[in-house]
BAKE-665401 format. One record per residue (C-alpha): x, y, z. Coordinates in steps of 0.02 Angstrom, whole numbers, padded with zeros to 5 digits, always signed. Example, Ala and Ser with C-alpha at 12.3 -4.5 7.8 and 13.67 -1.06 7.14 Angstrom:
REM BAKE-665401
+00615-00225+00390+00684-00053+00357
This chain:
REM BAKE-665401
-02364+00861-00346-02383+00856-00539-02262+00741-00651-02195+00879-00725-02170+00964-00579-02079+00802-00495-01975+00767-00638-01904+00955-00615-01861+00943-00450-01777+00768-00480-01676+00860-00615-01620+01004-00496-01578+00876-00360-01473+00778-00473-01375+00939-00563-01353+01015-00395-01282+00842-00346-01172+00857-00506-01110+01034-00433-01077+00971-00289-00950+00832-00331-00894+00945-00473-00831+01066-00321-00758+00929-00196-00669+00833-00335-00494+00930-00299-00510+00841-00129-00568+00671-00166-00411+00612-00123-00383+00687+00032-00557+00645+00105-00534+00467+00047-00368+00428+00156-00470+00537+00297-00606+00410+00280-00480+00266+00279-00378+00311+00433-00532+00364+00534-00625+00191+00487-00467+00098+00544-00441+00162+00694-00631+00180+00756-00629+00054+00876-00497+00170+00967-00594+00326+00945-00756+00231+01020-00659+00178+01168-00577+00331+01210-00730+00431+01187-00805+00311+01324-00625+00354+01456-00670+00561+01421-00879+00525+01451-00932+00541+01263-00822+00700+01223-00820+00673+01046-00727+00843+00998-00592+00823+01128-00556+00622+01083-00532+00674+00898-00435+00798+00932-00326+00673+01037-00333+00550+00891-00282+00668+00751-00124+00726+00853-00066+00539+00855-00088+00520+00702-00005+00671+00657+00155+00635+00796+00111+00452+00695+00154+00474+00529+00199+00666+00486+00328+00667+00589+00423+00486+00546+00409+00566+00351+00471+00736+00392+00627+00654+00485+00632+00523+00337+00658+00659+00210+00777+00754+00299+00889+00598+00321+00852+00535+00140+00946+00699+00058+01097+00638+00179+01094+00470+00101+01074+00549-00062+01232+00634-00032+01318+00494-00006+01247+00394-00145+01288+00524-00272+01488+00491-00166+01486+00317-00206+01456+00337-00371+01586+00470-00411+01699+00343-00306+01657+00217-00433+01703+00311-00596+01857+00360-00531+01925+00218-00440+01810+00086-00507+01752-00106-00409+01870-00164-00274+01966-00314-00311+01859-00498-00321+01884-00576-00157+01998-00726-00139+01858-00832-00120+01736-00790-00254+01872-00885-00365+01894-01030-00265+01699-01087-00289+01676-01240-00373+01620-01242-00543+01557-01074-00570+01715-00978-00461+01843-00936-00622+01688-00864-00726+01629-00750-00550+01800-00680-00536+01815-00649-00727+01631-00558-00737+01684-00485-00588+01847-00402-00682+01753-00342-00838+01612-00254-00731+01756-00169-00672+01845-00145-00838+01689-00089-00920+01612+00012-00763+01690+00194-00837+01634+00163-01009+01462+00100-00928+01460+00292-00832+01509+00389-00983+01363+00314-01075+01258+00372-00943+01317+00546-00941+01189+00608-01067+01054+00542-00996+01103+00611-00827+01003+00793-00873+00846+00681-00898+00869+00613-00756+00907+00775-00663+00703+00814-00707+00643+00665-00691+00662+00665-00517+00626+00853-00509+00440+00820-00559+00457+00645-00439+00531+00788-00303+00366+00901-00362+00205+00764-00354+00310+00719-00186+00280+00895-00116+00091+00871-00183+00080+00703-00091+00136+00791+00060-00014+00925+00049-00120+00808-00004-00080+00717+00178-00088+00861+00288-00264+00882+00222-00295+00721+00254-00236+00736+00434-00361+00891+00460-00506+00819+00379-00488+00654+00490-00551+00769+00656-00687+00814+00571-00733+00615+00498-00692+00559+00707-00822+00698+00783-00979+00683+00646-00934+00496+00614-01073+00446+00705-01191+00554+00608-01118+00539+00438-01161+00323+00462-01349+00375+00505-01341+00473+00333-01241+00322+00222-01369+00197+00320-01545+00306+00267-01470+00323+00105-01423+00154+00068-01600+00095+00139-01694+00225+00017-01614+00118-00117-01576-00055-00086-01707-00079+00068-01687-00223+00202-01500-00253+00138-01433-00111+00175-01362-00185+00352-01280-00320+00260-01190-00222+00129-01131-00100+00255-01045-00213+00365-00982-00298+00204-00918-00139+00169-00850-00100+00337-00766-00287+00353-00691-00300+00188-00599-00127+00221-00561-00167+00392-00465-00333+00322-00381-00239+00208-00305-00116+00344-00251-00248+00449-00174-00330+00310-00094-00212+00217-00026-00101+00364+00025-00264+00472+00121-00327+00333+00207-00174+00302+00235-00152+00499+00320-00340+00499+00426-00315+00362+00509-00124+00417+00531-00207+00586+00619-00390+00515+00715-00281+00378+00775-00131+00526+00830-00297+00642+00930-00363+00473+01011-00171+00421+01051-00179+00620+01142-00364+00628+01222-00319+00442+01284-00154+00530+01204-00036+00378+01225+00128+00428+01061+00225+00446+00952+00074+00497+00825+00149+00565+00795+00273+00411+00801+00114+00274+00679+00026+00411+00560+00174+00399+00574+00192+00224+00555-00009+00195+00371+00007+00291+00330+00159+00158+00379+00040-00004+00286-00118+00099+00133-00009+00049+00145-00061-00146+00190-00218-00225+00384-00253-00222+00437-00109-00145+00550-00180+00014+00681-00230-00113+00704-00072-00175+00771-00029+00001+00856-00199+00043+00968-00225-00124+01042-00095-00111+01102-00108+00051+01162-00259+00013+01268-00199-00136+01344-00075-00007+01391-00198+00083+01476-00290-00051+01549-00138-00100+01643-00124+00079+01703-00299+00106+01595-00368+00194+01547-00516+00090+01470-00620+00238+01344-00454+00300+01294-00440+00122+01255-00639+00118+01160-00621+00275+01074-00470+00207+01047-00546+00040+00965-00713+00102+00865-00596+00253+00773-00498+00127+00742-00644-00011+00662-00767+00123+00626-00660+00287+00572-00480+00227+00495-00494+00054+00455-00678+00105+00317-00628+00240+00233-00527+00119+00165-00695+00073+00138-00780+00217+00062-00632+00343-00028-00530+00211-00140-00675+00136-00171-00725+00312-00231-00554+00393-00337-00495+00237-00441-00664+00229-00442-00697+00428-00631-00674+00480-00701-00645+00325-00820-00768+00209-00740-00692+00029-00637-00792-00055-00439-00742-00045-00430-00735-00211-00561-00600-00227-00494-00496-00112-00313-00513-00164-00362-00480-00362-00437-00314-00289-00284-00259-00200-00172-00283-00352-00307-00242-00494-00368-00094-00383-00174-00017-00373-00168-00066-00585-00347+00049-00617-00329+00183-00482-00160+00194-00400-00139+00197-00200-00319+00225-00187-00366+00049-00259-00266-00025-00123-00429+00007-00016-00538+00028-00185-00536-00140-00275-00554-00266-00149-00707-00152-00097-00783-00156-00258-00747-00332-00290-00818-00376-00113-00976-00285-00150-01000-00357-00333-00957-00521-00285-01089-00504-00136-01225-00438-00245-01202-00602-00370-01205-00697-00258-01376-00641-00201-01451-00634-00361-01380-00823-00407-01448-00881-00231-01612-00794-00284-01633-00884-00463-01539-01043-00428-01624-01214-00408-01635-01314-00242-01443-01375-00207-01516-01562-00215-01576-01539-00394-01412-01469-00451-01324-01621-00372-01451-01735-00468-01441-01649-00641-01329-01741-00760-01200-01615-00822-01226-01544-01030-01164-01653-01142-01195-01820-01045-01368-01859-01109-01314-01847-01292-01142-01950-01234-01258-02071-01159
């Protein structure tokens, strides 16, 4: 084939690639999480195509209903319950302007030192709490839509979900065939190391999974046993929605703070405590702990570089970068590491080479 001729073809291939992405951009999203939950859960989708003797169609059909009973259904129930709870938010509030904070407790003022100045900044909340509302009146309308385009993109997220739970059938029952296609392609371009960064690829999500969902798991389960102890009505609801907020950075207090205000607003000044000191050092405590732990377990990255692409990856490209960044940082990282290991000098000359600067010291 002629030059001319080749460098045609190459330009057709490349603006019928450009069409092509151009037409499944409105869905990028959608096939991403599809991607995401069908690499997570592989090993499950391998083993029960082995119980049904390799039935592919019939185990991801099997898979994509538990995911579905999984997680459409928990948020379905969550919203219904979450406009109760609205309800009775927007209650508590009118409650407040009209008949304002309870009384301190007899014990606030009794604590040393700091007890008389509690008790008074307790009083002028109270004093101050219906100018504080009438403030807020105007700004209540902007608030009103605010939430109505939150209440929108919601509805939007929702789609964007069920998609997601169709197009995972269809990533379980070709899986097998779409990794033949990544793995030619990847060897057309980077050759022999195409193994490598595929199961760099593959490990550095899988970590991620583990470590993001098992975090989240832990801390709906340790904040629904502290709503149950406290006696928070709705428990399991603020559990639920506590594993939803685990998903992005600091989201568990949004849930647990206020349930520990309700608390104080009732009476019950030794539940709220409890509640107070549960979520500080027990629920948003083992995001520390567990989540470092799981994401770097197995893996030869270092934590850091994995941790700077959860957080940098939700910064640059929203939810997606929860998966994204470490990814791409895993991948660049891997690749410089290469090419150093390539160029560098034997490890006992570096050891041996005075550092710059010391000759002219010396």
């Amino acid at each position: 084939m002629a030059t001319n001729d080749r460098l045609l073809v190459q330009i057709l291939l490349l603006g019928l690639l450009a069409a092509s992405l151009w037409v499944l951009a409105p869905f990028w999203s959608a096939l991403f999480w599809a991607a995401v939950l069908a690499f997570a859960s592989w090993p499950l989708m391998r083993l029960l195509t082995q119980l049904l003797n390799g039935r592919l169609s019939l185990a991801a059909g099997i898979l994509t209903c538990g995911w579905i009973i999984l997680v459409a259904a928990p948020l379905i129930w969550l919203g219904f319950n979450l406009a109760d709870h609205i309800k009775d938010a927007n209650a508590l509030i009118k409650d407040l302007q009209v008949e304002g904070l309870p009384p301190p407790p007899a014990w606030l003022a009794g604590l040393p030192l700091v007890g008389e100045r509690l008790a008074a900044l307790w009083l002028t909340i109270d004093q101050q709490g219906a100018a504080f509302f009438a403030s807020l009146r105007p700004y209540l309308g902007q608030v009103g839509n605010w939430l109505l385009a939150r209440s929108a993109q919601l509805g939007g997220g929702m789609l964007e979900l069920a998609l997601s739970l169709v197009l995972v059938f269809f990533f379980y029952r070709d899986g097998p065939r779409l990794a033949v296609f990544v793995h030619g392609l990847l060897e057309r371009l980077i050759g022999e190391r195409a193994d490598h960064y595929l199961e760099l690829v593959a490990g550095t999500v899988q970590r991620v999974v583990n470590g993001v969902i098992g975090t989240a798991a832990a801390q709906g389960l340790l904040a629904l046993i502290g709503f149950w102890i406290a006696g928070v009505p709705g428990a399991i609801v603020l559990g639920i929605l506590t594993f939803v907020l685990s998903l992005v950075p600091m989201g568990p207090p949004l849930v647990w703070i206020p349930a520990t205000a309700w608390l104080v607003w009732q009476g019950d000044y030794g539940f709220a405590l409890f509640l107070g000191v549960w979520g500080m050092f027990v629920i948003s405590g083992v995001d520390n702990i567990l989540k470092p732990y799981l994401i770097s377990r197995g893996g030869n990255l270092p934590l850091v570089v994995v941790l700077l692409g959860v957080f940098g990856g939700l910064l640059a490209f929203g939810f997606m970068g929860l998966f994204l960044g470490p990814t791409l940082l895993a991948v660049a990282y891997s690749l410089l590491s290469d090419w150093v290991a390539d160029k560098a000098p034997p490890a006992e000359q570096v050891v041996d080479k005075p550092l710059p600067g010391e000759q002219a010291r010396g």
